[in-house]
C-alpha positions as CSV (number, residue, x, y, z in Angstrom):
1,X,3.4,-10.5,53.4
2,X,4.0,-13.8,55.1
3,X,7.7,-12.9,56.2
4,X,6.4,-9.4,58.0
5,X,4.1,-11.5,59.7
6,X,6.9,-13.5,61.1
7,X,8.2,-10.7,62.8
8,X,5.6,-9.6,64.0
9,X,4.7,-13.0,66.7
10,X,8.5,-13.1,67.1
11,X,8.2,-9.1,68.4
12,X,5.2,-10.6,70.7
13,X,7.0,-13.5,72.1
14,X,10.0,-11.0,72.6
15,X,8.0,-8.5,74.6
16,X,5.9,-11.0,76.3
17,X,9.8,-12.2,77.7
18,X,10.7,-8.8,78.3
19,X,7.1,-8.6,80.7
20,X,7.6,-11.8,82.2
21,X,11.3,-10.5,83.6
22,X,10.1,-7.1,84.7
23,X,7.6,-9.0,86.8
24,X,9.9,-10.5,88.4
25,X,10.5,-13.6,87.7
26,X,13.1,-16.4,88.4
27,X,16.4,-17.2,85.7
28,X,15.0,-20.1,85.6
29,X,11.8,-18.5,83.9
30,X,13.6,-16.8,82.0
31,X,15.8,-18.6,80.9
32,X,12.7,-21.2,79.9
33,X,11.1,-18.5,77.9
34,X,14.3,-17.5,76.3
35,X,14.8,-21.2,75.3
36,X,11.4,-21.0,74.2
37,X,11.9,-18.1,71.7
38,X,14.9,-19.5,69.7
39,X,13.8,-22.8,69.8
40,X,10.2,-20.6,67.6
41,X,12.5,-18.5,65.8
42,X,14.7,-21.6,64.6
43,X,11.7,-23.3,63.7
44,X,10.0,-20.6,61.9
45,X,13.9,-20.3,59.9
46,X,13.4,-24.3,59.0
47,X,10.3,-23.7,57.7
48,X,11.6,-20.9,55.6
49,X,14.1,-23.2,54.0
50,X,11.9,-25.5,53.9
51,X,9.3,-23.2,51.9
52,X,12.3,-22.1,50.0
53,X,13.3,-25.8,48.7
54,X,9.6,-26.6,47.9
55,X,9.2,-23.4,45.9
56,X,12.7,-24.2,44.1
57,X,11.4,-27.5,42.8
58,X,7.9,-26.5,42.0
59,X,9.3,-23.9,39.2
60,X,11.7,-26.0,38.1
61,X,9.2,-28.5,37.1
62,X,7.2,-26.5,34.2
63,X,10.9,-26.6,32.5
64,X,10.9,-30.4,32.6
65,X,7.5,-30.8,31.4
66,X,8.1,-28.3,28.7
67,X,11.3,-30.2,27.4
68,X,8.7,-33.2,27.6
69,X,6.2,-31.7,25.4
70,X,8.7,-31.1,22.4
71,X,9.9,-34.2,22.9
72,X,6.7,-35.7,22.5
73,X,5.4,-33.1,19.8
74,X,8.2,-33.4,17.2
75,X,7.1,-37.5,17.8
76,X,3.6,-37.3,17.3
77,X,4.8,-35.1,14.2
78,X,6.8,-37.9,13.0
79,X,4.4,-40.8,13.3
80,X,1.4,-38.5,12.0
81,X,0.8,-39.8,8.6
82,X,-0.3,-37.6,6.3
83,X,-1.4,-37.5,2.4
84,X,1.2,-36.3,0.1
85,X,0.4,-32.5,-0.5
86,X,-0.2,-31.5,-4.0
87,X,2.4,-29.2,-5.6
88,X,2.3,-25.3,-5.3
89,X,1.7,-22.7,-8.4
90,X,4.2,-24.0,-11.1
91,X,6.3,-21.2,-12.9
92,X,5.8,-20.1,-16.9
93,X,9.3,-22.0,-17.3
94,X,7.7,-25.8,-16.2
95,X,6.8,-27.8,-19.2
96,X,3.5,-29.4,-17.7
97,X,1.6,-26.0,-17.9
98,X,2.2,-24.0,-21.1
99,X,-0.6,-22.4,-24.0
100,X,-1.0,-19.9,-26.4
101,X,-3.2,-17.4,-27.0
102,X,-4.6,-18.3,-31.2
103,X,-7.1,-16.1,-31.7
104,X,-10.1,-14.2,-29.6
105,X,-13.3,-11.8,-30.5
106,X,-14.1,-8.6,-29.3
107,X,-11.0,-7.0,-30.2
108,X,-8.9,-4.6,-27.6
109,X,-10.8,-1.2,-27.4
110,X,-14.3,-2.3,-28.6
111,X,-16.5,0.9,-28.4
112,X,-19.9,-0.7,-26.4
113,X,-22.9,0.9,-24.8
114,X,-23.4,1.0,-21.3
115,X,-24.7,-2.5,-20.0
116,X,-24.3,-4.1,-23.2
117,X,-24.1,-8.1,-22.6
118,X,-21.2,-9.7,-25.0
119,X,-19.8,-13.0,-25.7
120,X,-15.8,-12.9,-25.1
121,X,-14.0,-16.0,-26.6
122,X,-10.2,-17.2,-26.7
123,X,-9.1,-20.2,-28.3
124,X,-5.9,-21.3,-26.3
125,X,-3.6,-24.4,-27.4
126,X,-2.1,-26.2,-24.6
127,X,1.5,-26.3,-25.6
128,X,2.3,-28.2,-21.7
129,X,2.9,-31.7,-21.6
130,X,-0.5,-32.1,-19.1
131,X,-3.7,-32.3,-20.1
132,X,-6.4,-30.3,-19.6
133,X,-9.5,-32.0,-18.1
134,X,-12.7,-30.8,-16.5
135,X,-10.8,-30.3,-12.9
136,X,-9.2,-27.1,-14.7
137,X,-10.5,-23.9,-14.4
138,X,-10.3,-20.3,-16.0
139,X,-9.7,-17.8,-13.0
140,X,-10.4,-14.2,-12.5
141,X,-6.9,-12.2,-11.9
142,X,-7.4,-8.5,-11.7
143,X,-8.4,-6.0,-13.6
144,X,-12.7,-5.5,-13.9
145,X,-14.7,-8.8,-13.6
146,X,-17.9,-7.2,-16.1
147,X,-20.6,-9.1,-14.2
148,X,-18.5,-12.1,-14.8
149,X,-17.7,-14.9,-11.9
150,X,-14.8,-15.4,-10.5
151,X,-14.4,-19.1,-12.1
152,X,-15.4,-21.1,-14.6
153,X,-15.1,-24.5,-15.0
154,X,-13.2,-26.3,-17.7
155,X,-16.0,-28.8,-20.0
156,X,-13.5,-29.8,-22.2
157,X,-10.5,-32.8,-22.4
158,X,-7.4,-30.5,-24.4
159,X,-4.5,-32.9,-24.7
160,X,-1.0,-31.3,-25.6
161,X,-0.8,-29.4,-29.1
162,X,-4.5,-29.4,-28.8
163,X,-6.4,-26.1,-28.8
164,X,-9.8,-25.3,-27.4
165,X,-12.1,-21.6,-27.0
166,X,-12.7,-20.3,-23.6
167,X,-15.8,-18.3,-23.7
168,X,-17.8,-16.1,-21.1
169,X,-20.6,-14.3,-20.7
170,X,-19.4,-10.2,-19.9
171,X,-21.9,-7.4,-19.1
172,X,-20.2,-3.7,-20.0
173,X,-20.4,-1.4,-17.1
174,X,-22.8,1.5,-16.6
175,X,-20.4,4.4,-16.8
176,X,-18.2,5.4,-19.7
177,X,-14.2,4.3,-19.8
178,X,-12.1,1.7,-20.8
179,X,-12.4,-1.0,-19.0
180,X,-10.0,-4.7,-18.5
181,X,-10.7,-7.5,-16.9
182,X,-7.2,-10.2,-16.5
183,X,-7.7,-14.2,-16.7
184,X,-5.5,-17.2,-16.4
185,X,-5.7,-20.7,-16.0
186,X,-6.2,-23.0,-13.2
187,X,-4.6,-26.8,-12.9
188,X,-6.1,-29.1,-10.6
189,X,-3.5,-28.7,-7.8
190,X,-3.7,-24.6,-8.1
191,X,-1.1,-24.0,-9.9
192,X,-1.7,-20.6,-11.9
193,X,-0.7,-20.1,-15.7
194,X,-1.1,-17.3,-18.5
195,X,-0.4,-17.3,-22.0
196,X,3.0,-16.9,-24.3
197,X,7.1,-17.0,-23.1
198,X,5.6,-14.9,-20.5
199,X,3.0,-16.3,-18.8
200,X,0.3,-13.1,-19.5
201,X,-3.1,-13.0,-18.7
202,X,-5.6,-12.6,-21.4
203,X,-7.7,-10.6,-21.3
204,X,-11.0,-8.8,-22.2
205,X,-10.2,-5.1,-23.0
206,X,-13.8,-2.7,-24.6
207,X,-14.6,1.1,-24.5
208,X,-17.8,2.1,-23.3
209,X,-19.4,5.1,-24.5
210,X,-23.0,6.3,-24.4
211,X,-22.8,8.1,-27.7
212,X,-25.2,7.8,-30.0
213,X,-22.5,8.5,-32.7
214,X,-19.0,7.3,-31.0
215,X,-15.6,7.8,-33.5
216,X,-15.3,4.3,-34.3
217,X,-11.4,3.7,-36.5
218,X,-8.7,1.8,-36.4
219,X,-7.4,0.5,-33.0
220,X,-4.6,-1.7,-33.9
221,X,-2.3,-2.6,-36.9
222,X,-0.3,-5.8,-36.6
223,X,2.4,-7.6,-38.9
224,X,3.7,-10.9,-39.6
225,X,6.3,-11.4,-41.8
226,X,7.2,-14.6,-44.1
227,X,10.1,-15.0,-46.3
228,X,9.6,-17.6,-49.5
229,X,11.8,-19.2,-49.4
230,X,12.8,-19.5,-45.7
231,X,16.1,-19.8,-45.8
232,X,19.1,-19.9,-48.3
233,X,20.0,-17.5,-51.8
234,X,17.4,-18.4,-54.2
235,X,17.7,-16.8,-57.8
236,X,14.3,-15.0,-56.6
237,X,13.1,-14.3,-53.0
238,X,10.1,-13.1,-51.7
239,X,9.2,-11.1,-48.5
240,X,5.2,-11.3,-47.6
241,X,4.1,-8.8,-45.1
242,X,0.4,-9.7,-43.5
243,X,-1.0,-6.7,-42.2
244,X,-3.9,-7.3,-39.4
245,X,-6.0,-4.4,-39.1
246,X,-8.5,-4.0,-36.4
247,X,-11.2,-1.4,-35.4
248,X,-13.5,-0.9,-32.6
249,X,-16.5,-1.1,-34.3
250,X,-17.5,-0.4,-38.2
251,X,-15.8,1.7,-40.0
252,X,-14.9,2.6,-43.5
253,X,-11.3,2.3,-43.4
254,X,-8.8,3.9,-46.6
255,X,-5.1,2.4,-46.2
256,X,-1.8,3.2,-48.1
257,X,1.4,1.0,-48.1
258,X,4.7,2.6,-47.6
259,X,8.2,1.0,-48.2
260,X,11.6,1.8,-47.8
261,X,12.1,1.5,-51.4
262,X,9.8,4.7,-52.2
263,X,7.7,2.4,-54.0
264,X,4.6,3.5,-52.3
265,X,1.9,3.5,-55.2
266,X,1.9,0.3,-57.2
267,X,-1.1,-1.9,-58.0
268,X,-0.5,-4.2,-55.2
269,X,-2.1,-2.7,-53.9
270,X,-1.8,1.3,-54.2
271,X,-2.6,4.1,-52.5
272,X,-5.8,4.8,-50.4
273,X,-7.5,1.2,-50.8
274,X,-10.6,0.5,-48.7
275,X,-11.3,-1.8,-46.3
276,X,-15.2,-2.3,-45.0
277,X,-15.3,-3.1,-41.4
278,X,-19.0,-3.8,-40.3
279,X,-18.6,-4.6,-36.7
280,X,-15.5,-4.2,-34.3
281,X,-13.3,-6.8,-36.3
282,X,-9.9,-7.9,-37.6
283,X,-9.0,-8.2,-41.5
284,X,-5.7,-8.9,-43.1
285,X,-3.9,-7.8,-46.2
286,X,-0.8,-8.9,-47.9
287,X,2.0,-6.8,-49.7
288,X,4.7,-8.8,-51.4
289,X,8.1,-7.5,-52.4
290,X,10.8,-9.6,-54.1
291,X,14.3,-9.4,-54.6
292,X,16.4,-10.9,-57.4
293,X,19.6,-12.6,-56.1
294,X,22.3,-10.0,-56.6
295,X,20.2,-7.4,-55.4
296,X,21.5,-4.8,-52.8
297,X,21.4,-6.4,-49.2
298,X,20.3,-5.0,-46.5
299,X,17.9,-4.0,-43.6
300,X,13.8,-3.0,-45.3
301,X,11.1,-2.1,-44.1
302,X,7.4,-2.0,-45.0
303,X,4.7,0.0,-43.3
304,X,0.9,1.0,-43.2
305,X,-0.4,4.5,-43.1
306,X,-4.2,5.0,-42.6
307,X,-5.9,7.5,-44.0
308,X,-10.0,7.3,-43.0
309,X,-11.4,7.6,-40.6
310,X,-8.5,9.4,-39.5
311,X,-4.8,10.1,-40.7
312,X,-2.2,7.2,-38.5
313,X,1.2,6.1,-39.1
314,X,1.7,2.3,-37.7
315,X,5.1,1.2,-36.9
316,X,7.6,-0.3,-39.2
317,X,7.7,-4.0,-40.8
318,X,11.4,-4.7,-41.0
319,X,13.5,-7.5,-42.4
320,X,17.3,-8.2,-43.8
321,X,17.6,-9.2,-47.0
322,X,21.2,-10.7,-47.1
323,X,21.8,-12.4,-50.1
324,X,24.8,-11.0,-52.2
């Protein structure tokens, strides 16, 4: 805009010249207004420069004062002091966070009515090498919170190898399902950690149905296996299998115990034995079987069958006996 204007009073001055000579005139006139002319246009091309030079230096300058300012960021930076920042969430591998899962009520699958308020406990052991103090908390992961909160505050001091029971206050939801809700623990700094080698969640896990008559039976069979004694050829050695049945709620459960000897019937204990479950609850039984040193080695297996309230198979107990 400002250069068209330029040659627009240099066009004036031109035909201004131009009228001046047709008029008449002397060359010395002219030869004033022509001095006049260049001595305007070579003033307006000095400016230009001018302009040009100013305009160079003034965008150059953000450039310089940019440089400046990281400079003198990454310094304040340096001298700002500030307190150390407490570690991030520590991995299931780290020593200082670790527990177990011991024991917990309201087994998995626990048949409830709609909006039926519970008590749901775990008793953890800190197997970590920190302790557990009142900064520690038990946070919601996932799953369905059951009119829970989303934290809860640790009360207790639990020192390694010592355990202590977590316990909350659920609601079961209005609508029939299955329903879980995922915990874990919280250290002070935030860092996050489950249960067992794999750093799990536990959890609450119930059933709600509005049935006046729901098919309560057995939900779970688990097994733990001890050998007596624990290791070496002894002239006699026993195998112990602890069964841990569970149900969802009471039940009049009838049990068998299968092995892979065929020896499915003795008195210890024989077929179809009862068990008297009056609430959703866990019981064990035992079977033994021993083996006298010279008997045939080997891979066995023992194994519970249910039979009331409903016919199930459970999976194997196995063990080696490898004596010779």
């Amino acid at each position: 805009m400002k250069r068209n204007g330029n040659k627009f009073f240099l066009s004036i001055l031109i035909l201004f010249a131009l009228l001046l000579t047709s008029c008449g005139s002397t060359n010395a006139e002219s030869d004033t207004i022509a001095t006049a002319v260049a001595l305007t246009v070579a003033a307006q091309e000095t400016q230009k420069a001018q302009a040009a030079l100013t305009s160079t230096a003034v965008e150059a300058s953000p450039t310089a004062t940019s440089d400046a300012d990281d400079v003198t960021s990454t310094s304040i930076s340096a001298a700002t002091f500030a307190p150390p920042t407490a570690p991030g969430p520590i991995s299931s591998g780290d020593p200082c966070l670790l527990a177990n899962l011991i024991s917990e009520t309201i087994p998995d699958g626990t048949i409830m009515q709609p909006g039926d308020n519970f008590w749901k406990s775990w008793r953890l052991k800190n197997n970590g090498t920190c302790t557990w103090n009142s900064s520690y908390k038990i946070v919601y992961q996932s799953g369905d919170l059951m009119g829970g909160l989303l934290q809860y505050q640790f009360t207790d001091i639990v020192r390694p190898g010592e355990e202590t029971d977590v316990t909350m206050l659920l609601k079961a939801p209005a609508s029939n399902g299955n329903y879980t809700g995922n915990w874990k623990l919280q250290s002070e700094w935030g860092g996050q950690f489950g249960v067992g080698q794999y750093d799990q969640p536990f959890y609450v896990k119930i059933n709600v149905n509005d049935s006046t008559n729901p098919n309560y039976g057995v939900t779970n069979v688990t097994y733990n296996i001890v050998r007596d004694p624990v290791a070496g050829c002894a002239t006699n050695i026993w195998y112990r299998v602890h069964a841990t049945i569970t149900t969802n709620g009471p039940a009049t459960v009838k049990y068998q115990w299968l092995q892979s000897d065929g020896n499915n019937s003795n008195s210890n204990p024989g077929p179809n034995k009862t068990l008297e479950f009056t609430q959703a609850e866990s019981q064990t039984i035992t079977r033994e079987w021993s083996f006298h040193l010279g008997a045939t080695p080997g891979t066995k297996w023992m194994q519970i069958k249910i039979h009331l309230p409903e016919v199930q198979t459970y999976p194997k107990a196995t063990f080696v006996y490898d004596c010779q």
